[in-house]
C-alpha positions as CSV (number, residue, x, y, z in Angstrom):
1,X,-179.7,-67.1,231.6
2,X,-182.4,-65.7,229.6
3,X,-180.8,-64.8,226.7
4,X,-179.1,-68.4,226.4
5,X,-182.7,-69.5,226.8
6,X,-183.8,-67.4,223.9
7,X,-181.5,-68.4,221.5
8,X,-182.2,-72.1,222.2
9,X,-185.7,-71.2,221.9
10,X,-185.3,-69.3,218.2
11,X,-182.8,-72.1,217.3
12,X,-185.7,-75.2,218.2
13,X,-188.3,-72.5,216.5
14,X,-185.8,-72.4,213.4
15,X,-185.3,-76.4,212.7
16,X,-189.3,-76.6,213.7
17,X,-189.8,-74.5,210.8
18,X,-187.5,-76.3,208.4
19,X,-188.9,-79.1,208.9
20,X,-192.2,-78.2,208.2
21,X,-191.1,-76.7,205.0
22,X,-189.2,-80.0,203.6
23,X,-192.3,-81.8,204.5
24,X,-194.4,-79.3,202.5
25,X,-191.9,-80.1,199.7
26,X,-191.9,-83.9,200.3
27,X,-196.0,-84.1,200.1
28,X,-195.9,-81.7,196.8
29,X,-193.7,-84.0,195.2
30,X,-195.6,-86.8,196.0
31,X,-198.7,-84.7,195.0
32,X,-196.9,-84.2,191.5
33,X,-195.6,-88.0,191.7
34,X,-199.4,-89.1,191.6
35,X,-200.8,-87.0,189.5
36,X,-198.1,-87.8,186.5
37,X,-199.2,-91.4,187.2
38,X,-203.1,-90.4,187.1
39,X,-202.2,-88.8,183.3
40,X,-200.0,-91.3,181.6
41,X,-202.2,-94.0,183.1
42,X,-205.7,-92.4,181.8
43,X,-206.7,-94.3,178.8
44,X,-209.6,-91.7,178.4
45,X,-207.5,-88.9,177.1
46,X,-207.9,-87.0,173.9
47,X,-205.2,-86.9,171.6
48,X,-205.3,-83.9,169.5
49,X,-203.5,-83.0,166.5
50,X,-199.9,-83.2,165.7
51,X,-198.8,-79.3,164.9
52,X,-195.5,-79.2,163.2
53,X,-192.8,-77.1,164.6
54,X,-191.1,-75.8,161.5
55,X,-187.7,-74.3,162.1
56,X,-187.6,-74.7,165.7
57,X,-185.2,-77.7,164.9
58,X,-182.5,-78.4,162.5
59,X,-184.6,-81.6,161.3
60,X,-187.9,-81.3,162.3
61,X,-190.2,-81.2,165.6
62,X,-193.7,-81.7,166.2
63,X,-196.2,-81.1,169.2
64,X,-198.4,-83.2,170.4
65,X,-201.4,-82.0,172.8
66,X,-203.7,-83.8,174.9
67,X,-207.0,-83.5,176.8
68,X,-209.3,-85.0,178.8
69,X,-212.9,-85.4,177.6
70,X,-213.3,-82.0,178.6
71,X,-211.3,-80.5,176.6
72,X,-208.6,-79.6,179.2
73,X,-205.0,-79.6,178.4
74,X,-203.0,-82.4,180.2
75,X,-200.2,-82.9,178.9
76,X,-198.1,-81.7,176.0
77,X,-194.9,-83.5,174.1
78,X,-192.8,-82.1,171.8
79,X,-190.5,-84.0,169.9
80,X,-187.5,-81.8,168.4
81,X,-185.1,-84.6,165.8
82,X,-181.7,-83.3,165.1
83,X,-179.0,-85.4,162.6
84,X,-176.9,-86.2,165.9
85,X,-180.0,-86.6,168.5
86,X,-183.0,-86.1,169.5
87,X,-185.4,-84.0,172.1
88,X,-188.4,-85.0,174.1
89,X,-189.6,-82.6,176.3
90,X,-193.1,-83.8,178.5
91,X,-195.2,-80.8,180.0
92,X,-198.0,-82.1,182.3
93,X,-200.7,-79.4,183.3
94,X,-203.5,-79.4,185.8
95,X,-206.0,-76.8,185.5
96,X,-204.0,-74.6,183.2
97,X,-201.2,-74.6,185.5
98,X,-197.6,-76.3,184.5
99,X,-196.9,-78.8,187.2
100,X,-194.1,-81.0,186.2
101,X,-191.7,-80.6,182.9
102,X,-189.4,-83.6,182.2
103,X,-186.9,-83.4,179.0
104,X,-185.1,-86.2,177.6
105,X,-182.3,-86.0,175.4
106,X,-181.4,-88.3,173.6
107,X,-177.4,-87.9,171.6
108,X,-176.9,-90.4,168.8
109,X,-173.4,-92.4,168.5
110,X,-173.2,-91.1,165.0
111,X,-175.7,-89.2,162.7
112,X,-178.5,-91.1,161.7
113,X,-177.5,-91.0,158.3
114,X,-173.9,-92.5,158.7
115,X,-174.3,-96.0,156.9
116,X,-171.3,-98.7,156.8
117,X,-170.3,-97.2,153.4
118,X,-169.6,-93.2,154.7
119,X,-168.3,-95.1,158.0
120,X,-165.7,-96.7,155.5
121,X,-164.9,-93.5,153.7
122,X,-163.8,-91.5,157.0
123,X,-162.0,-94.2,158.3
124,X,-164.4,-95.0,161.2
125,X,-166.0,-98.7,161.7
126,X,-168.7,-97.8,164.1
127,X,-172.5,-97.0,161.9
128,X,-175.4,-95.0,163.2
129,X,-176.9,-97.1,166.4
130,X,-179.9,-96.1,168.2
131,X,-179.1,-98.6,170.7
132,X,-175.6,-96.9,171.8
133,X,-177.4,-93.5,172.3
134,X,-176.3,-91.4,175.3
135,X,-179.8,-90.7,177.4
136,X,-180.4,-87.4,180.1
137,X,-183.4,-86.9,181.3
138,X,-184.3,-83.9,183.8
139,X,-187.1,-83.3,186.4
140,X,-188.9,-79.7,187.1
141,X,-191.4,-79.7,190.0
142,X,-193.8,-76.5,190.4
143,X,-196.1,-76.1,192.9
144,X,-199.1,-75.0,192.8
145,X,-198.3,-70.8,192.2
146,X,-196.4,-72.1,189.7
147,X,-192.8,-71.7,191.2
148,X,-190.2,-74.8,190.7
149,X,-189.7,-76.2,193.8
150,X,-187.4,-79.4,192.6
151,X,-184.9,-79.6,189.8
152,X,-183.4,-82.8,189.1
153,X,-180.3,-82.9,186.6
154,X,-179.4,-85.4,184.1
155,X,-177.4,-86.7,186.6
156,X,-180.1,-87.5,189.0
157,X,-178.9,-84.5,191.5
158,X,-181.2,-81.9,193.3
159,X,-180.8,-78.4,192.1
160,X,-180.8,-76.0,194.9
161,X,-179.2,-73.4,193.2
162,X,-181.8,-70.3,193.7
163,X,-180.3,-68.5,190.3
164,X,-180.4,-71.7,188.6
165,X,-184.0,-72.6,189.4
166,X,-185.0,-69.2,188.7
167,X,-183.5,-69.1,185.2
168,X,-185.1,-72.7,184.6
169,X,-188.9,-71.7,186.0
170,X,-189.2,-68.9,183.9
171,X,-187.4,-70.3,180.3
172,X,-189.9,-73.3,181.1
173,X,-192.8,-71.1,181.8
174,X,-192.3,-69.1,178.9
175,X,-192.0,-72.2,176.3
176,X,-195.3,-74.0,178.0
177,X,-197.1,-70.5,177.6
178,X,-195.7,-70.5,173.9
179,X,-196.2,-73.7,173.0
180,X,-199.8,-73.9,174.7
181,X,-201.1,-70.9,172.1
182,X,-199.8,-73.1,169.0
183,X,-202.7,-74.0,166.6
184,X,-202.4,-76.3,163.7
């Protein structure tokens, strides 16, 4: 009887402990939640210069970063334009530290510089149209030692894959730490 009532003990022990955990997730990502809304709604924050980003894209890309009065970082955006699309990637930083990193990309229907008269020559009736453009976005939650704790894929579904998030966290970290050292 004792060892039945130990493995019902370490089994209660086990889903007390994973419960705790999800709700350690659930309030960071709330945490995170808020304080994206506290920078995109501050109408106190310094926008600094736009520094070009000259051969990281086939067009052009720029980066934008922003401050509080302060001078701490915020929040970055980086705008990379490509003939066929385009890619916004947000970085949102609280005390140095990456918290969130959300990407959009955005795919074009057609090039942006294919007019009713190329349209005509390759046989094709359908012209450049920013309005039929194919939108993913992504999600990357950190906590607060700077590990990804959430991934959320273009589709809307949760990343769990360990290898996966891994991989992600430190390609992300690396561009933030790049990107943050880029002076006009």
């Amino acid at each position: 009887m004792f060892k039945k009532e130990r493995i019902q003990l370490t089994a209660i022990l086990c889903l007390i402990v994973i419960a705790c955990q999800a709700q350690t997730a659930d309030k960071q990502i709330s945490d995170i939640r808020e304080n994206f809304r506290v920078i995109n709604e501050d109408r106190n924050l310094i926008i600094g210069d736009t520094i070009n980003l000259v051969g990281e894209s086939s067009e052009r890309g720029f980066l934008i970063k922003i401050a509080d009065s302060k001078g701490n970082l915020r929040k970055m955006v980086v705008n990379y334009y490509g003939e066929t699309g385009q890619n916004i990637e947000e970085y949102y930083v609280i005390d140095g530290r990456l918290f969130f990193y959300f990407t959009k990309k955005i795919n074009y229907n057609r090039p942006i510089y294919y007019d009713k008269k190329m349209a005509a020559e390759n046989g094709d009736n359908e012209v450049f149209d920013i309005k039929k453009s194919k939108i993913e976005d992504t999600r990357f939650y950190f906590g607060t030692d700077q590990k990804l704790i959430q991934m959320i894929d273009k589709n809307g579904a949760v990343i769990r894959d360990k290898k996966k998030m891994s991989d992600s966290e430190a390609d992300i970290l690396q561009e933030y730490r790049g990107l943050k050292e880029k002076k006009k």
